[in-house]
C-alpha positions in Angstrom: 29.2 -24.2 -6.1 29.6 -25.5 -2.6 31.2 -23.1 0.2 31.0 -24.5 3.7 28.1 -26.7 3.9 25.9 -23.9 1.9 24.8 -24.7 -1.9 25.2 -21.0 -3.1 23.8 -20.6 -7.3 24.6 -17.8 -9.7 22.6 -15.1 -10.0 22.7 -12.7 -13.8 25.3 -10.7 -12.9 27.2 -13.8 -11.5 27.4 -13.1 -8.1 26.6 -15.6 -6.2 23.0 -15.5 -4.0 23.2 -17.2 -0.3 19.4 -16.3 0.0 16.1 -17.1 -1.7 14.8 -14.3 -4.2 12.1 -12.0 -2.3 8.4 -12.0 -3.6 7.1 -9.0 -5.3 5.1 -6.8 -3.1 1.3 -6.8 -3.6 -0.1 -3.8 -5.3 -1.8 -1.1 -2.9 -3.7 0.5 -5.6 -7.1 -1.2 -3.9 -5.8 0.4 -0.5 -5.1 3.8 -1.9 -8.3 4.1 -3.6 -10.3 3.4 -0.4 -8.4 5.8 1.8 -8.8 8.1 -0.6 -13.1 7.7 -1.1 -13.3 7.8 2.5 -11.1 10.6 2.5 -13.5 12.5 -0.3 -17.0 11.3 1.8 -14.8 13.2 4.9 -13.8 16.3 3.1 -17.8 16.0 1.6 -19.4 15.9 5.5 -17.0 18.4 6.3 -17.9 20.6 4.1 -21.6 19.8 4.5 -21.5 20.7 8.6 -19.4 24.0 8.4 -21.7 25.2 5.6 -24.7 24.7 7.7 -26.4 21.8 5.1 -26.1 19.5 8.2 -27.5 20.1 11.5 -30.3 23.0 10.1 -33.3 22.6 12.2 -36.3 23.0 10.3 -39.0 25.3 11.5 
């Protein structure tokens, strides 16, 4: 089909597309998991300081 200058193609449900089909997004699965380790070796210092493990002078 041509509609004022534009070449316009049928998509499945046969309405026509004026744009190009988006790309799929990348997966953030690598992302999540390394917010979430750092997350854990915070939470693990954390815990580490408050209970006293860290920062105990020796005498």
């Amino acid at each position: 089909m041509r509609a004022r200058g534009r070449v316009e193609r049928e998509i499945a449900d046969g309405e026509p597309s004026r744009f190009a089909q988006a790309p799929a997004p990348a997966s953030e699965r690598r992302a999540w998991l390394l917010a979430c380790a750092i997350g854990a070796l915070g939470l693990v210092a954390l815990v580490a300081v408050l209970s006293g493990v860290v920062g105990q002078s020796v005498s």
